[in-house]
N, CA, C and O atoms as a GROMACS GRO file, in nm:
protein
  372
    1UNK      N    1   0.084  -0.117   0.000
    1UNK     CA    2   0.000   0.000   0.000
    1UNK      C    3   0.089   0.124   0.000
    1UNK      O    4   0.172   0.139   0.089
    2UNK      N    5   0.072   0.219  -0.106
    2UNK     CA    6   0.137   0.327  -0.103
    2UNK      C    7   0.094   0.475  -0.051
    2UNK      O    8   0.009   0.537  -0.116
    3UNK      N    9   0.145   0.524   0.051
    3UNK     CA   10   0.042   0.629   0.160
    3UNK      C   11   0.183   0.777   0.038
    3UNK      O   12   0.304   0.771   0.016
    4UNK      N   13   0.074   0.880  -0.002
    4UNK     CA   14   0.155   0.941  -0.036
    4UNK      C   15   0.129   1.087   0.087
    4UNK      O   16   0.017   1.125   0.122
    5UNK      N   17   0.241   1.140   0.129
    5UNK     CA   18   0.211   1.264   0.207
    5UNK      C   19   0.295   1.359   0.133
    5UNK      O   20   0.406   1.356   0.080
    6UNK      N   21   0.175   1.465   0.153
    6UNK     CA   22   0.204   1.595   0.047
    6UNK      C   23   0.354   1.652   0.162
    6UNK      O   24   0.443   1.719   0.110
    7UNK      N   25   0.362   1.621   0.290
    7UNK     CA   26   0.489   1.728   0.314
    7UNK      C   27   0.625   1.673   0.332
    7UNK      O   28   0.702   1.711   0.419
    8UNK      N   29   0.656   1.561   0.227
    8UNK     CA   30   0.778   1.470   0.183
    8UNK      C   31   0.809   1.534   0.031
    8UNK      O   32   0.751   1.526  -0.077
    9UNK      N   33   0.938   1.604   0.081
    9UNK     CA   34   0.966   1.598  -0.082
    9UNK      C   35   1.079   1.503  -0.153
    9UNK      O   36   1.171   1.452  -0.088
   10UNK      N   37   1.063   1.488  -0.280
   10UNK     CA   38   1.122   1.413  -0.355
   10UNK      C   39   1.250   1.473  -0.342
   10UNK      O   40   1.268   1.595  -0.351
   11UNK      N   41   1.351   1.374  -0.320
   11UNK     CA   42   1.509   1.451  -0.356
   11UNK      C   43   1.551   1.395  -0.493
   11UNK      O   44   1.538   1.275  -0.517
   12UNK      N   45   1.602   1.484  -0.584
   12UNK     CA   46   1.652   1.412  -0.691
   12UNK      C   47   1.810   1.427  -0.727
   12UNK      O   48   1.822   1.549  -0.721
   13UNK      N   49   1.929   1.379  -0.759
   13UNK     CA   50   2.011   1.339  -0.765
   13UNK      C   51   2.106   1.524  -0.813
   13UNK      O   52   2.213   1.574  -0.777
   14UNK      N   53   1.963   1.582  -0.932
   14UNK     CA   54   1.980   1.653  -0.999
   14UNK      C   55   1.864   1.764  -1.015
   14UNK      O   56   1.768   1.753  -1.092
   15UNK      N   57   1.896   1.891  -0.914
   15UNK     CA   58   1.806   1.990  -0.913
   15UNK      C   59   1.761   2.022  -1.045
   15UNK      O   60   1.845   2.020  -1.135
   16UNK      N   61   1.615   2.059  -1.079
   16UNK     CA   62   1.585   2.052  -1.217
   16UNK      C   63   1.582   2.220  -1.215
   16UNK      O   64   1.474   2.262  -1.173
   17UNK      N   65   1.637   2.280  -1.236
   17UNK     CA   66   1.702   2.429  -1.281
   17UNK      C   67   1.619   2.457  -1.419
   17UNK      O   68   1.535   2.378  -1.464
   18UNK      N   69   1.660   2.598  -1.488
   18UNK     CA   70   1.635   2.611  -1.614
   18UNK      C   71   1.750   2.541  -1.649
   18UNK      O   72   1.742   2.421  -1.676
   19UNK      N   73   1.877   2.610  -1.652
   19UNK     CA   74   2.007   2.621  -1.733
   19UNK      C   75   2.033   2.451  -1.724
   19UNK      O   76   2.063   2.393  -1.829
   20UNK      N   77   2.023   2.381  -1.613
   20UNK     CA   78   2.049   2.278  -1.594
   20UNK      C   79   1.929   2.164  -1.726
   20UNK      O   80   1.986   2.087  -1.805
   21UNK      N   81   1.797   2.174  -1.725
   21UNK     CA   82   1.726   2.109  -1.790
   21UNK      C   83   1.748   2.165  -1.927
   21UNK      O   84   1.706   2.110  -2.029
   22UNK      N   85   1.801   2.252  -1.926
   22UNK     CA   86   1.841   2.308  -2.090
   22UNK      C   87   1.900   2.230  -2.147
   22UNK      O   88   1.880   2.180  -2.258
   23UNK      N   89   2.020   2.208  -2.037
   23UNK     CA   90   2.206   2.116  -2.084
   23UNK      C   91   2.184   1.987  -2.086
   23UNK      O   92   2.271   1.935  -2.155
   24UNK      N   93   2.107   1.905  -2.043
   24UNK     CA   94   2.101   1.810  -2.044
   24UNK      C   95   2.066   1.713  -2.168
   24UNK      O   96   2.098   1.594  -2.165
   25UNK      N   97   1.992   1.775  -2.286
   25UNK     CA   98   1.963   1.670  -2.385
   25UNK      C   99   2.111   1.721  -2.453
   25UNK      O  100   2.191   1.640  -2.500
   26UNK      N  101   2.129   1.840  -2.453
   26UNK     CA  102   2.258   1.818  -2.514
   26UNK      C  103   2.396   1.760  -2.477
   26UNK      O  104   2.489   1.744  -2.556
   27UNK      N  105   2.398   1.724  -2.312
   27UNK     CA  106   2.516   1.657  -2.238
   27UNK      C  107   2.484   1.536  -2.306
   27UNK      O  108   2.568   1.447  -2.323
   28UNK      N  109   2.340   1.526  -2.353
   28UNK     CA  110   2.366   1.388  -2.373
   28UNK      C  111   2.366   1.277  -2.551
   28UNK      O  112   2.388   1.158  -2.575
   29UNK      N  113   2.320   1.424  -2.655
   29UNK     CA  114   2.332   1.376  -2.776
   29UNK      C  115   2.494   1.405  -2.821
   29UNK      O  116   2.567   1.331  -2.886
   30UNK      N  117   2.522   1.528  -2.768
   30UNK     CA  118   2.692   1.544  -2.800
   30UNK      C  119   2.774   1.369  -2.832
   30UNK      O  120   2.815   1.322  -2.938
   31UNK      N  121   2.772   1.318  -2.714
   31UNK     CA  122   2.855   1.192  -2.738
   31UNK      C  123   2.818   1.122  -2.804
   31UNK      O  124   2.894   1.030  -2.837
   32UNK      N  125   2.664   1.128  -2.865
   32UNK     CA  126   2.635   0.998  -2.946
   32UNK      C  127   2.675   1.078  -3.083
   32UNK      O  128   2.697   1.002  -3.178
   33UNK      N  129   2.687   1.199  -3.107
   33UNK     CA  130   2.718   1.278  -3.256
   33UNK      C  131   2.846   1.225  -3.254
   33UNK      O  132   2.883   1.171  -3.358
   34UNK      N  133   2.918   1.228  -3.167
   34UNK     CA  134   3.048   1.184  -3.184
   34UNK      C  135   3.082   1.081  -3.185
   34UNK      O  136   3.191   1.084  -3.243
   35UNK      N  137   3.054   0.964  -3.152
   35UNK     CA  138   3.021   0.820  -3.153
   35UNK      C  139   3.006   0.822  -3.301
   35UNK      O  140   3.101   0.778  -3.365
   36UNK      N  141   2.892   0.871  -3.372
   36UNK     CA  142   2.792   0.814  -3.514
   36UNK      C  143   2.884   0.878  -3.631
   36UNK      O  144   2.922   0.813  -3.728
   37UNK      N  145   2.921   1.042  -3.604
   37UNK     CA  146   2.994   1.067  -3.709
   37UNK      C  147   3.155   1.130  -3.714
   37UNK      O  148   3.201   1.219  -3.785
   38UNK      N  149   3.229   1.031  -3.589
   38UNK     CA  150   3.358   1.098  -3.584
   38UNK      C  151   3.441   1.036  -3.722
   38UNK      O  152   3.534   1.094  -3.778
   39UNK      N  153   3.394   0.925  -3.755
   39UNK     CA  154   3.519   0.904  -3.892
   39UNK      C  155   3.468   1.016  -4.005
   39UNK      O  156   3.533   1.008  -4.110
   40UNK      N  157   3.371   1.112  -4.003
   40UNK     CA  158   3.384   1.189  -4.053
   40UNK      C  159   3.439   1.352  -4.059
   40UNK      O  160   3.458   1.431  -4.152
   41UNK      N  161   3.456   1.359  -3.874
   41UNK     CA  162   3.493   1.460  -3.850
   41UNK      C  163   3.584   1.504  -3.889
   41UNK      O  164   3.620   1.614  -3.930
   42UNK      N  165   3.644   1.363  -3.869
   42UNK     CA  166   3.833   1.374  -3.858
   42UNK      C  167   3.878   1.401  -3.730
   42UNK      O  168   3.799   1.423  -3.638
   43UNK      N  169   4.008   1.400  -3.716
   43UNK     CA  170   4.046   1.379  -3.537
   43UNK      C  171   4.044   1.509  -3.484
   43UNK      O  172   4.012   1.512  -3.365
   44UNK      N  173   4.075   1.641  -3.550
   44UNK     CA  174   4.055   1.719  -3.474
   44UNK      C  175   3.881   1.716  -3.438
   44UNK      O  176   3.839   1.724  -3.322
   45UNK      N  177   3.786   1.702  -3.570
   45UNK     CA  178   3.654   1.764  -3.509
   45UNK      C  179   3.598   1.651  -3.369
   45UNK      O  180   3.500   1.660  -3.294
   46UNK      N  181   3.698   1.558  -3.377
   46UNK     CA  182   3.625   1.432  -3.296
   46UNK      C  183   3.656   1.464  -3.175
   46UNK      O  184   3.587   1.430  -3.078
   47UNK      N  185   3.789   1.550  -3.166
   47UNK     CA  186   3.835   1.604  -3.028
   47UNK      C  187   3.763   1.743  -2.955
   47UNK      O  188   3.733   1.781  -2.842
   48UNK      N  189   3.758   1.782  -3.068
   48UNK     CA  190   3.641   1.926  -2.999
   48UNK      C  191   3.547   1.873  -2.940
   48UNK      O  192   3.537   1.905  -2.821
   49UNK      N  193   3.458   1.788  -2.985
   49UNK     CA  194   3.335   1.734  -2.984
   49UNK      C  195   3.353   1.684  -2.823
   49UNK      O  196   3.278   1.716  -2.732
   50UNK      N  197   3.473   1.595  -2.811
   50UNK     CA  198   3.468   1.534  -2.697
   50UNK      C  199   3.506   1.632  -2.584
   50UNK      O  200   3.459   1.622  -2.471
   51UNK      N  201   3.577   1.711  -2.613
   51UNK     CA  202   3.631   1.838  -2.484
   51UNK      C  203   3.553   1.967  -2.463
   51UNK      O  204   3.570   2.047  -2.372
   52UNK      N  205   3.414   1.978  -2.619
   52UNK     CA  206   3.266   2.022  -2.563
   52UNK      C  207   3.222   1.944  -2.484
   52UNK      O  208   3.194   2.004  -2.381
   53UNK      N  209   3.191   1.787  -2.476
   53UNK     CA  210   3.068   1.734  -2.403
   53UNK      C  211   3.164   1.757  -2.279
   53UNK      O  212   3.111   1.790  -2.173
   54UNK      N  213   3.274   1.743  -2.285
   54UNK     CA  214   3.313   1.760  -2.108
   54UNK      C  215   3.300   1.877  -2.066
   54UNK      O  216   3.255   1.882  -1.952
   55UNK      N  217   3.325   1.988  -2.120
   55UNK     CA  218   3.310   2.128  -2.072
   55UNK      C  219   3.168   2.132  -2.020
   55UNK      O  220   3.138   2.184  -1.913
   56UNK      N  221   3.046   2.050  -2.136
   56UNK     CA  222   2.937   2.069  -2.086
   56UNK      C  223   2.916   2.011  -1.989
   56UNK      O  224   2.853   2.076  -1.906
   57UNK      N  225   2.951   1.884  -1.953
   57UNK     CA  226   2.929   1.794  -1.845
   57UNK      C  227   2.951   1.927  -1.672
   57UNK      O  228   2.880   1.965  -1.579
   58UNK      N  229   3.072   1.945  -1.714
   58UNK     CA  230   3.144   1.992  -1.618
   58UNK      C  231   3.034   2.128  -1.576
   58UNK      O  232   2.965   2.128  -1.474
   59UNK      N  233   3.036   2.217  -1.659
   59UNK     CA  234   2.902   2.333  -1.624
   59UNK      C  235   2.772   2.241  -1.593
   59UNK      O  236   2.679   2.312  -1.554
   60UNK      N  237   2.742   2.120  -1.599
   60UNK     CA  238   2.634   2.101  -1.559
   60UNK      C  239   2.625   2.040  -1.454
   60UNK      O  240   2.514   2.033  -1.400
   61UNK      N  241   2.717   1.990  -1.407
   61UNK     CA  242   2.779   1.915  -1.242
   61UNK      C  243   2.795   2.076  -1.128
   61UNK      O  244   2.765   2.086  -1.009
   62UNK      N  245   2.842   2.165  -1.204
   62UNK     CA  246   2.908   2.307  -1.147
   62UNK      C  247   2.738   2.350  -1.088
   62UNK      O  248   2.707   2.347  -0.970
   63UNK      N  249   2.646   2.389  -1.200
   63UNK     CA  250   2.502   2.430  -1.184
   63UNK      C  251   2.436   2.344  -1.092
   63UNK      O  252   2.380   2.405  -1.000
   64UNK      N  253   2.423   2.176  -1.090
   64UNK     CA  254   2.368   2.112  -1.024
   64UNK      C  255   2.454   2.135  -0.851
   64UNK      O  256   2.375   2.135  -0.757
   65UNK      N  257   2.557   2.148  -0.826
   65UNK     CA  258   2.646   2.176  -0.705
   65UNK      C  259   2.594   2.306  -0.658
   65UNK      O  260   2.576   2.302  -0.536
   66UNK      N  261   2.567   2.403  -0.703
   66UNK     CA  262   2.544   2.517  -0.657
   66UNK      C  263   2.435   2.560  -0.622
   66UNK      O  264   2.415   2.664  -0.559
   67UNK      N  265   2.322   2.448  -0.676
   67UNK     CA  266   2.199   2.520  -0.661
   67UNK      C  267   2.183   2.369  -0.521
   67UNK      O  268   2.086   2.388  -0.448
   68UNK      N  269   2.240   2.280  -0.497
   68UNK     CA  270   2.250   2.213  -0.400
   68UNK      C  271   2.300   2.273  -0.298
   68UNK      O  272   2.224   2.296  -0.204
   69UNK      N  273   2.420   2.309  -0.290
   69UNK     CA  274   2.464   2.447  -0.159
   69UNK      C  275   2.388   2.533  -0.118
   69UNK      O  276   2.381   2.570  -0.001
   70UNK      N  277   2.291   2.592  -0.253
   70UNK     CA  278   2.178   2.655  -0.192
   70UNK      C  279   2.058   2.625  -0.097
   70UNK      O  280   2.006   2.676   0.002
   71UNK      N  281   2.040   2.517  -0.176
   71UNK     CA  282   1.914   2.458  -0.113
   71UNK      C  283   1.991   2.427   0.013
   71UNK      O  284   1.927   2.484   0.102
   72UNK      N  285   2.075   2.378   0.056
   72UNK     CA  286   2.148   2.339   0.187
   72UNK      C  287   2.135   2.447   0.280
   72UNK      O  288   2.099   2.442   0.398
   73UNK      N  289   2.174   2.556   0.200
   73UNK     CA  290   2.201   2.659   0.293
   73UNK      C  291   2.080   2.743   0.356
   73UNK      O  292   2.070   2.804   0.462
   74UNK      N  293   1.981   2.718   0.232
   74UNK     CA  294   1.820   2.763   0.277
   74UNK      C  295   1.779   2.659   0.386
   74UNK      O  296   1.709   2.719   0.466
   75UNK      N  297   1.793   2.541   0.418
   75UNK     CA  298   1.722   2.463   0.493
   75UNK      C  299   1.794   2.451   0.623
   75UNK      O  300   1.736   2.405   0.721
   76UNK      N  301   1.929   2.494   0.629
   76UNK     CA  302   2.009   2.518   0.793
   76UNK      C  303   1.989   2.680   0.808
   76UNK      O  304   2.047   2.732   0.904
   77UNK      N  305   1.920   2.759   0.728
   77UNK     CA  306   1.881   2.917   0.792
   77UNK      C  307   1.778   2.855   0.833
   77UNK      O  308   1.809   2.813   0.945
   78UNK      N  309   1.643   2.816   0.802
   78UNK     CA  310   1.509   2.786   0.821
   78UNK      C  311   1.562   2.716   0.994
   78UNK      O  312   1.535   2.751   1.109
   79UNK      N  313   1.644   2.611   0.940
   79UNK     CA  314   1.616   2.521   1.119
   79UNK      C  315   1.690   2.591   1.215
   79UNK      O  316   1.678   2.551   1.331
   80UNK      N  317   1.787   2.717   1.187
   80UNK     CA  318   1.808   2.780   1.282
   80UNK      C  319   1.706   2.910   1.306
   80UNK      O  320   1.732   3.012   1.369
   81UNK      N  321   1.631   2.890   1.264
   81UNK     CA  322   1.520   3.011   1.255
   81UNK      C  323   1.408   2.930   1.369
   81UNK      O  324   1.354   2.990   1.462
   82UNK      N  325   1.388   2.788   1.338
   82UNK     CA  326   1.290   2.719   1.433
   82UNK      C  327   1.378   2.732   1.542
   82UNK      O  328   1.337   2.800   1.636
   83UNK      N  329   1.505   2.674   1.551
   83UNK     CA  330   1.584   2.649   1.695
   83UNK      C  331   1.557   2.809   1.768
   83UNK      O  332   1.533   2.840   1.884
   84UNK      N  333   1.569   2.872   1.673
   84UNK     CA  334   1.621   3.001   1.784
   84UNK      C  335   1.436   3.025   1.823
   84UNK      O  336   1.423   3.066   1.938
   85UNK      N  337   1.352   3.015   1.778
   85UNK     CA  338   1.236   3.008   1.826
   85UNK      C  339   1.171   2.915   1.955
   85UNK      O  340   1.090   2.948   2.041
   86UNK      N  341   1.243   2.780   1.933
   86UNK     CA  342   1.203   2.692   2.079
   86UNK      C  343   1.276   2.764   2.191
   86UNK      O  344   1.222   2.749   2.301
   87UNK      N  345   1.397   2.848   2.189
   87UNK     CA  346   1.485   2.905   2.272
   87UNK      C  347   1.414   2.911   2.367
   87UNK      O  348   1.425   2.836   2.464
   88UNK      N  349   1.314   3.020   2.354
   88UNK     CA  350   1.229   3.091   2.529
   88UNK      C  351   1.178   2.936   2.558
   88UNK      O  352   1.193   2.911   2.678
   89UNK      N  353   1.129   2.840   2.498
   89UNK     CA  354   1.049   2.728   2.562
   89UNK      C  355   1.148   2.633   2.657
   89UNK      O  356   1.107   2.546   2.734
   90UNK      N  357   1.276   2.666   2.638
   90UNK     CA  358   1.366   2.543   2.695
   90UNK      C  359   1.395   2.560   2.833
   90UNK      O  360   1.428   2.463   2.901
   91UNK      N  361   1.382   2.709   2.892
   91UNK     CA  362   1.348   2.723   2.996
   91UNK      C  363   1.273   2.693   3.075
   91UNK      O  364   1.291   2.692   3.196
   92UNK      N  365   1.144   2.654   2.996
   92UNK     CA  366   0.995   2.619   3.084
   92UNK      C  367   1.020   2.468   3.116
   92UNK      O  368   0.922   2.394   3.121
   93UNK      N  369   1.117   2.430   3.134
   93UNK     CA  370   1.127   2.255   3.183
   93UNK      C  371   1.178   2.233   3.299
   93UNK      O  372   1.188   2.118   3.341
   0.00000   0.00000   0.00000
């Protein structure tokens, strides 16, 4: 039986951003263009190709990291925002 509660959120591996959901079909056809038509590129175009998809990779690991620090950093302001609120109650014990 699956109980769904609305105040669980989903974590996903990979914050879905604009810039981030932008990069992604292209992080991921880049290597197959290069895969399908590098004996036509020739070795230099086969090498661009491959040191684009890493550049892209890399800005898209960079975007997904940062907007994770964020979210990190929003959710330890919030629980020090509750903590410092139970403060006056810890006395009453």
């Amino acid at each position: 039986m699956l109980i769904l509660n609305s105040k669980v959120r989903s974590r996903t591996a990979l914050p879905a951003t604009a810039p981030t959901a932008g990069a992604l079909p292209l992080a991921v056809i880049l290597p197959a263009v290069t895969v399908m038509f590098g004996d036509r590129f020739g070795t230099a175009g086969t090498a661009a190709l491959i040191v684009a998809g890493l550049a892209l990779i890399a800005c898209t690991a960079g975007l997904a990291a940062r907007a994770a620090a964020r979210d990190s950093a929003e959710r330890a302001r919030r629980d020090e925002e509750v903590l410092d609120a139970l403060e006056p109650l810890a006395g009453l014990r």
